[in-house]
C-alpha positions as MATLAB code, in Angstrom:
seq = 'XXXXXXXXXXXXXXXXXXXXXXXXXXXXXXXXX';
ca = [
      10.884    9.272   -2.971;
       9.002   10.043    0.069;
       8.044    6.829    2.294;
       4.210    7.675    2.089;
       4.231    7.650   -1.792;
       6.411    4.181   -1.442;
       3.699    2.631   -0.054;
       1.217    4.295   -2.179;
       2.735    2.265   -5.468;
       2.999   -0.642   -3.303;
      -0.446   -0.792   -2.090;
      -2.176   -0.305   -5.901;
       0.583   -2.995   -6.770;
      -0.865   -5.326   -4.546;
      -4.441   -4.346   -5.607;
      -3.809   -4.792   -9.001;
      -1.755   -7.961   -8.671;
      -5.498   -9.407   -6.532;
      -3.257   -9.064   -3.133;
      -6.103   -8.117   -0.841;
      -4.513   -8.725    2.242;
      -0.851   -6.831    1.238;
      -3.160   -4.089    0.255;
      -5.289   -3.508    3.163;
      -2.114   -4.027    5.308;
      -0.535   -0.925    3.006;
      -3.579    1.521    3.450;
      -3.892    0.670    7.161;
       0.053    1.407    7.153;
      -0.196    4.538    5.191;
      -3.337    5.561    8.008;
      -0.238    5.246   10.602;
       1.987    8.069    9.073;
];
């Protein structure tokens, strides 16, 4: 699994588990890449 769609499941993991913070941190990683 490519990196990029790692942190794609992570970040709508955090979302959906009401992790704001994990999931901005995600997108704004994802941004980087």
């Amino acid at each position: 699994m490519a990196l990029k769609e790692q942190i794609s499941d992570e970040m709508k993991a955090a979302l959906l588990g009401g992790n704001r913070f994990v999931g901005e941190t995600l997108r704004n990683l994802k941004a980087a890449i």
